[in-house]
N, C-alpha and C positions, 0 to 999 in steps of 0.2 A: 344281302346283309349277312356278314358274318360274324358271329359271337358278340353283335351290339345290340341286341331287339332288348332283351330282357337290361340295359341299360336303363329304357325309355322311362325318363318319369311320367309323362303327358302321351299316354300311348294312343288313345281315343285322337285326342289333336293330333298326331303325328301320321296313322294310320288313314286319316281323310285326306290330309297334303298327299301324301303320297298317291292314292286311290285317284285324288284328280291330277295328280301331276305325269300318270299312265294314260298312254295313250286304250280306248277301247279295248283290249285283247291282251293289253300287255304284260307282265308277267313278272313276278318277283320273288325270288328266290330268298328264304331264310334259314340258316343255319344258327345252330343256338344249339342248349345244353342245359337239360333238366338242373334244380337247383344242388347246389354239392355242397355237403358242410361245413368242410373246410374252408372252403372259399369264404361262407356266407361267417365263419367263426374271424377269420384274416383279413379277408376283403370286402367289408359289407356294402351293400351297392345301396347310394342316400338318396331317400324322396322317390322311390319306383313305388307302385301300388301294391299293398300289402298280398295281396293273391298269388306274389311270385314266387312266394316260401323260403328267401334266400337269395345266394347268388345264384341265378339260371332263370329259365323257367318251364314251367311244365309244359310238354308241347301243347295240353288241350289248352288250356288259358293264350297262348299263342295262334290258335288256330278259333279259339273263341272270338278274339280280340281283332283279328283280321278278319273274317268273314262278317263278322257288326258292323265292320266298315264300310261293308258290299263287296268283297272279293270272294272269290271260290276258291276251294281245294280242286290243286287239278294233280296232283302226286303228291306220296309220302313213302321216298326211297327209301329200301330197306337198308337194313346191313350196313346204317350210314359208320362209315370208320369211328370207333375213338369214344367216348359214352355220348356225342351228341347227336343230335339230327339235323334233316334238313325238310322244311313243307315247301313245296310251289305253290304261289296262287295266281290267279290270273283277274284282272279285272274283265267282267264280264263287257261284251258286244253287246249295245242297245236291239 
């Protein structure tokens, strides 16, 4: 997923489909982009959950929000280009 997570109004529902719709092991890559003023003053993103501070979101609320789902952190590249990031997770193997 790239620059849509912090779209999510329904994150918790969104993040379960997903979680079952991975296969055991499988693995999902998010890119995304802490919240930016301007954006959030221009482009204000309607009905996402207040925690997101604007437009973006903060990587730990992203990485909070998927691991409650039952995924794990399995990398968090550095030196991602550009002000945003990327987390892998994987859904865990029974």
């Amino acid at each position: 997923m790239r620059a849509v997570y912090h779209h999510l109004t329904q994150p918790a529902e969104i993040d379960a489909s997903i979680f079952q719709a991975l296969k055991p092991g499988g693995r999902l890559a998010v890119i995304d982009f802490p919240p930016q003023k301007l954006l959030s003053v221009f482009f204000p993103v309607k009905g996402v959950p207040s925690n997101r501070g604007g437009h973006g979101i903060p990587q730990k609320v992203l990485i909070d929000e998927l691991t409650a789902a039952g995924f794990q952190v399995v990398s968090v590249p550095k030196g991602w280009p550009g002000a945003g990031y990327c987390v892998v997770f994987r859904r865990p193997e029974p």
